[in-house]
Each structure stands twice: as C-alpha cells, then as structure tokens.
LOVEXVO-378565 format. One line per field, with one value per atom (N, C-alpha, C): residue in one letter; atom name; x negated, z, y. Coordinates in Angstrom, 3 decimals, padded with zeros to 6 digits. Example, Ala and Ser with C-alpha at 12.3 -4.5 7.8 and 13.67 -1.06 7.14 Angstrom:
BEGIN
type	A  A  A  S  S  S
atom	N  CA  C  N  CA  C
x	-013.190  -012.300  -013.200  -012.850  -013.670  -012.900
z	007.800  007.800  007.800  007.080  007.140  007.870
y	-005.690  -004.500  -003.300  -002.250  -001.060  000.030
// end
This chain:
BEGIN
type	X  X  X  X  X  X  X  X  X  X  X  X  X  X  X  X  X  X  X  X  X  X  X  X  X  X  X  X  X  X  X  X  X  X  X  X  X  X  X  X  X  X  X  X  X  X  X  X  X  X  X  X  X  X  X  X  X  X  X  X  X  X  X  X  X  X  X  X  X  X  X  X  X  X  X  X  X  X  X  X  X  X  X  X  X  X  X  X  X  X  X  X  X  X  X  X  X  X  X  X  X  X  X  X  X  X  X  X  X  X  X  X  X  X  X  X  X  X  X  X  X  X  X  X  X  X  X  X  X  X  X  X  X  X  X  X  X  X  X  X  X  X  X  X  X  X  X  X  X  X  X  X  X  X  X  X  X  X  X  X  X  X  X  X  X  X  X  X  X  X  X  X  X  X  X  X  X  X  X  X  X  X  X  X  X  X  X  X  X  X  X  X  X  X  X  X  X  X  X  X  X  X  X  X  X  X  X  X  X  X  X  X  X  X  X  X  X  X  X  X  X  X  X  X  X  X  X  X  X  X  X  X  X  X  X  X  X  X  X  X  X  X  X  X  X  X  X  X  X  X  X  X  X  X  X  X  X  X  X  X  X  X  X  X  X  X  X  X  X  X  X  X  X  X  X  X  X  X  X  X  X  X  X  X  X  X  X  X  X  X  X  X  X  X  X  X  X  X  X  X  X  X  X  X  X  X  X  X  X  X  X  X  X  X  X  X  X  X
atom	N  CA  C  N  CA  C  N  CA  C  N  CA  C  N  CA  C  N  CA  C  N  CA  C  N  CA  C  N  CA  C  N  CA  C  N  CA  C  N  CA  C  N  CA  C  N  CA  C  N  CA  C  N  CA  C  N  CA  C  N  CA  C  N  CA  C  N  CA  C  N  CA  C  N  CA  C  N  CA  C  N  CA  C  N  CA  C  N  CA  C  N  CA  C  N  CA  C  N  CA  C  N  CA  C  N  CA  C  N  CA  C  N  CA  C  N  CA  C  N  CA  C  N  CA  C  N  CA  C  N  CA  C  N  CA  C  N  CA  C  N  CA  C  N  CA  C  N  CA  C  N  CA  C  N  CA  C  N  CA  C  N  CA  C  N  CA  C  N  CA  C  N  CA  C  N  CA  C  N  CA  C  N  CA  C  N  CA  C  N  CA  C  N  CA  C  N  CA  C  N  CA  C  N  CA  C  N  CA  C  N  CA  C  N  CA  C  N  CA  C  N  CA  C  N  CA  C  N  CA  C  N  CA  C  N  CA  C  N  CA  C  N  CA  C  N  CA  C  N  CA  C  N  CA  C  N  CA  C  N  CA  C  N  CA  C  N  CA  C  N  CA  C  N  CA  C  N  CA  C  N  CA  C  N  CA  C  N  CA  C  N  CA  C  N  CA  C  N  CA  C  N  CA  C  N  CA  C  N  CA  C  N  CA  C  N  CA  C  N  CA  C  N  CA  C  N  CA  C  N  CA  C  N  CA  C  N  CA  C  N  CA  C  N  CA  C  N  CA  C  N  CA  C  N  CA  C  N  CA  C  N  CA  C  N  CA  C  N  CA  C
x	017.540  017.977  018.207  019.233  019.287  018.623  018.560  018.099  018.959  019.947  020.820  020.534  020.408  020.085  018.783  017.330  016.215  016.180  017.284  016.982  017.215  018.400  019.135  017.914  017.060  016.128  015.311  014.918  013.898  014.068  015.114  015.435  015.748  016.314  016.599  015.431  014.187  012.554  011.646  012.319  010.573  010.890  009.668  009.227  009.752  010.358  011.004  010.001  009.595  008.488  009.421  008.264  008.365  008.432  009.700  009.381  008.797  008.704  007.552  007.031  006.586  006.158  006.169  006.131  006.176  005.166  004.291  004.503  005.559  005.784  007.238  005.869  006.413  005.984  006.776  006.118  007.411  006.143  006.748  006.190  007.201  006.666  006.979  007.914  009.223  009.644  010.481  010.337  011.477  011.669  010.180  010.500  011.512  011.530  012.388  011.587  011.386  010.628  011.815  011.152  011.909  011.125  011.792  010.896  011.205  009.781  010.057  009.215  009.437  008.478  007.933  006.736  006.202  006.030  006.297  006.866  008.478  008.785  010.125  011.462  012.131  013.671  014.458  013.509  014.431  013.127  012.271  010.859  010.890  009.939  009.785  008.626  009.228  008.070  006.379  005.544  004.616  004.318  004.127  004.159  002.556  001.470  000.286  000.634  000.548  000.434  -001.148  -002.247  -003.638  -003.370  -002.629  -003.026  -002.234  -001.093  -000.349  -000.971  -001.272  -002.210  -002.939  -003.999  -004.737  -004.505  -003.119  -002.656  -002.299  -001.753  -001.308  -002.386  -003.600  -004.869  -004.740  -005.094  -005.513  -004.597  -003.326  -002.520  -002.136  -002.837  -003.114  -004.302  -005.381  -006.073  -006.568  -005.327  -005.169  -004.361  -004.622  -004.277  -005.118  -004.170  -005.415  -005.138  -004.407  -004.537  -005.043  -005.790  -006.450  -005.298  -005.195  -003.979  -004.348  -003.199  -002.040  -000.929  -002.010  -001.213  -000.751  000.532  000.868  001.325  000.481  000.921  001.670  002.229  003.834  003.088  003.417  003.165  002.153  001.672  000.744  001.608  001.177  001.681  001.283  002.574  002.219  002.895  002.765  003.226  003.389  002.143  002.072  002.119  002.894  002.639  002.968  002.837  003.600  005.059  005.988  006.909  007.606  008.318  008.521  010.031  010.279  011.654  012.705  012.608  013.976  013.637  012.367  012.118  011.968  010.978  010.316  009.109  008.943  007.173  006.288  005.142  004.234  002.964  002.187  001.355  -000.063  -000.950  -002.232  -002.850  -003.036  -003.423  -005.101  -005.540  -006.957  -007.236  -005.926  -006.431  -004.933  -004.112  -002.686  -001.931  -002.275  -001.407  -000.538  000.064  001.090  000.170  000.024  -000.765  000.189  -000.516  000.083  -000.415  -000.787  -002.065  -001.338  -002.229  -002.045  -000.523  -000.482  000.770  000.874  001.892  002.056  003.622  004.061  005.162  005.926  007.049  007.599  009.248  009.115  010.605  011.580  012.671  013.845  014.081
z	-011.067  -010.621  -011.858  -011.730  -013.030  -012.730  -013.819  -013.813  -012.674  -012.720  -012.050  -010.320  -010.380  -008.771  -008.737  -009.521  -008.874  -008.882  -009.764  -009.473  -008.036  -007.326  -006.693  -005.338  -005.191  -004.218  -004.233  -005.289  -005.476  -005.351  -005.773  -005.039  -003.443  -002.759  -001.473  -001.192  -001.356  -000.641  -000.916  -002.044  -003.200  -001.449  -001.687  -000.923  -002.060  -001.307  -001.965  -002.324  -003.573  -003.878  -003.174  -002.177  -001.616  -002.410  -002.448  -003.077  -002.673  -001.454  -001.092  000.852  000.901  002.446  003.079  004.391  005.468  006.787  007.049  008.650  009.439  010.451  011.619  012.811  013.676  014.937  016.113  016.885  018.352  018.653  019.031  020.071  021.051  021.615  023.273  022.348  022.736  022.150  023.146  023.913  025.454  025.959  026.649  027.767  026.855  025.404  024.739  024.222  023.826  022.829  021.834  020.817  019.606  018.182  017.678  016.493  015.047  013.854  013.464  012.089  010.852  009.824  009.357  008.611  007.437  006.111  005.054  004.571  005.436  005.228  005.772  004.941  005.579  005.245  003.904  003.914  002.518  001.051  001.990  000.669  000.078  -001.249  -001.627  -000.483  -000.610  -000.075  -000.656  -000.115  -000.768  -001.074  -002.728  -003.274  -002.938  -002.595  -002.110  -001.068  -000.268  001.138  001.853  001.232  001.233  002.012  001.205  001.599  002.537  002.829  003.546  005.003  005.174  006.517  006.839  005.817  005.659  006.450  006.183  006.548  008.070  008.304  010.097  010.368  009.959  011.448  011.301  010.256  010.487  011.255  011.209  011.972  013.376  013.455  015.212  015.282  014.997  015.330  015.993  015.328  015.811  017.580  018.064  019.323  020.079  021.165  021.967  023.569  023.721  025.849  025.108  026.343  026.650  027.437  026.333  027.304  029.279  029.899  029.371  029.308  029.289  029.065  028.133  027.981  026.415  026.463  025.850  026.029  024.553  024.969  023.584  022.198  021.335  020.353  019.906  020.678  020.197  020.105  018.267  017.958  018.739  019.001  019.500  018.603  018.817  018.427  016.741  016.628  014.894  013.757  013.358  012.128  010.960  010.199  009.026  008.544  008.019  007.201  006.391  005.561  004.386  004.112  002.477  002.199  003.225  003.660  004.417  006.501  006.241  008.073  008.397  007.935  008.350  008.502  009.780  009.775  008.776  008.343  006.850  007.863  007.963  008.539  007.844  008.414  007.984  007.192  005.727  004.867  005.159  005.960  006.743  007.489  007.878  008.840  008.632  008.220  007.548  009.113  009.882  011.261  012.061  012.543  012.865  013.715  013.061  013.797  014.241  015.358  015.556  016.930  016.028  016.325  017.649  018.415  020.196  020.680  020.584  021.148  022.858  022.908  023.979  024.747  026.001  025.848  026.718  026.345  026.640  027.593  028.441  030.095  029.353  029.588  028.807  030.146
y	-023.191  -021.887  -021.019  -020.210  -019.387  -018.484  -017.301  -016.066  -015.299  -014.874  -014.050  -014.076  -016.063  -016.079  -015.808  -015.571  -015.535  -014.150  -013.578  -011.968  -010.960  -011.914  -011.977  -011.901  -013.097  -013.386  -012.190  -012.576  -010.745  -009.487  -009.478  -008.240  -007.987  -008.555  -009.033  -008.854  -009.726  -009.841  -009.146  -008.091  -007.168  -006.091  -005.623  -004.385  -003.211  -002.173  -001.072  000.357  000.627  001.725  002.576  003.240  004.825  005.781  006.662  007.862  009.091  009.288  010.164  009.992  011.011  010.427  012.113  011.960  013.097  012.847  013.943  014.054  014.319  013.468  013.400  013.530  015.077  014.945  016.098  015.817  016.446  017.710  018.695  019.421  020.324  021.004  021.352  023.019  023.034  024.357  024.812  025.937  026.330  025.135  024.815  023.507  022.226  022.428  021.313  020.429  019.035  018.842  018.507  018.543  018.838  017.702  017.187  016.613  017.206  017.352  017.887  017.449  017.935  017.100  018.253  017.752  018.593  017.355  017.875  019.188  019.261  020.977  020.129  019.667  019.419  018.872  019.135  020.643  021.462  021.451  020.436  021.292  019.404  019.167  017.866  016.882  015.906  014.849  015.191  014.726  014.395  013.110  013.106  011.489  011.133  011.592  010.616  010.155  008.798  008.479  008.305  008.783  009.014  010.635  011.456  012.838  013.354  012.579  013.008  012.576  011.275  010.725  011.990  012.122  013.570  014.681  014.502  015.832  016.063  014.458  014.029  013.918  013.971  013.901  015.126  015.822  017.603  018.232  018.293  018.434  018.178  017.038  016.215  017.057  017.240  017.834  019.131  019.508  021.087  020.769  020.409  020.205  021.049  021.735  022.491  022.293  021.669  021.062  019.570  019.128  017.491  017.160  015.947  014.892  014.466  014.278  014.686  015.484  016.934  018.371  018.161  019.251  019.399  020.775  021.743  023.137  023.237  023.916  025.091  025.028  024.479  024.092  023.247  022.504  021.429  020.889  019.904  018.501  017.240  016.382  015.010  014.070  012.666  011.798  012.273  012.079  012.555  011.014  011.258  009.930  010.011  009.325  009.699  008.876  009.167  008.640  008.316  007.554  007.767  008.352  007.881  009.099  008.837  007.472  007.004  007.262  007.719  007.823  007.026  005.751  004.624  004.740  004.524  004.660  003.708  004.202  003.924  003.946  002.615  001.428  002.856  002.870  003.704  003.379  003.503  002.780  002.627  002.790  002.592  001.379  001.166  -000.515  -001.376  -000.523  -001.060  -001.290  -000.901  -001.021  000.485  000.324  001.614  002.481  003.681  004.931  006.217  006.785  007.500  008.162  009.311  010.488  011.146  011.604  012.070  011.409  010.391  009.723  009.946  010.231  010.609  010.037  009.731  009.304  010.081  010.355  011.695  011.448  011.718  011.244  011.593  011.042  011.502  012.361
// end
C-alpha cells in the first residue's frame, strides 16, 4: 500500500476533533415549541464538552412542571451538541443523553 492510499483510509475512518459544543433544547413559546441552543447561534461554542454537559443538567434542572406537564418556558429534550449539530454521547457513560426528554405530537 502506498502512503497516499493509507492516508486516504484514514482519513475516511479518523473520528473528526470537535470544535466546540452547545446545549440544543425545545421549550413551549405561544403554544409553539420551538428549539433552541445555548450559547447561541451568534455567540462562540464552548470548547469543554465536560462543562457544557454541566451546563445541560443545570439547565434541565431548572424545570418547574413534573412531567408530563410542560409549562411556558421549561426546557425539554436537553442535550448537548457539537459544531456540526450532532448529538455528543455523555462523556459519563458515553451513551446518548438527553435530559427531561419528552416526546412532543407533531
């Protein structure tokens, strides 16, 4: 195999470094739900994916109806994501989380 082709494989199969990460979550806005990130859209990522999780429980947390109410501005379906809007596995048990999930009627 030459060089060119094993570069070729590797690149194709490497896992791609994240450049930063987000909370992505929905809440209830004029009977709409709406999805929405922090930081947002116009501000930088945050490059920890430790603090940003951090940040999606504290943020789930602040919930104030018990499922499965959902009163006007409680966050649901909280998770985190990365630069491209791929959900990012909980670096706690490495499996897809995702804080007061809730599933919502079209």
């Amino acid at each position: 195999m030459k060089s060119k082709q094993a570069y070729k494989i590797i690149d194709e199969g490497w896992v791609k470094k994240r450049t930063g990460y987000r909370v992505r979550f929905q809440q209830q806005v004029d009977a709409e739900m709406i999805t929405d990130y922090f930081p947002d859209m116009d501000d930088g990522p945050w490059l920890s994916e430790v603090a940003i999780w951090r940040m999606a429980w504290r943020l789930a947390e602040s919930r104030q109806s018990d499922p499965p109410d959902i009163n006007a501005g409680d966050l649901i379906n909280v998770t985190v994501v990365d630069h491209e809007d791929n959900p990012v596995k909980y670096y706690v048990t490495n499996q897809s989380e995702v804080f007061n999930q809730v599933s919502i009627k079209a």
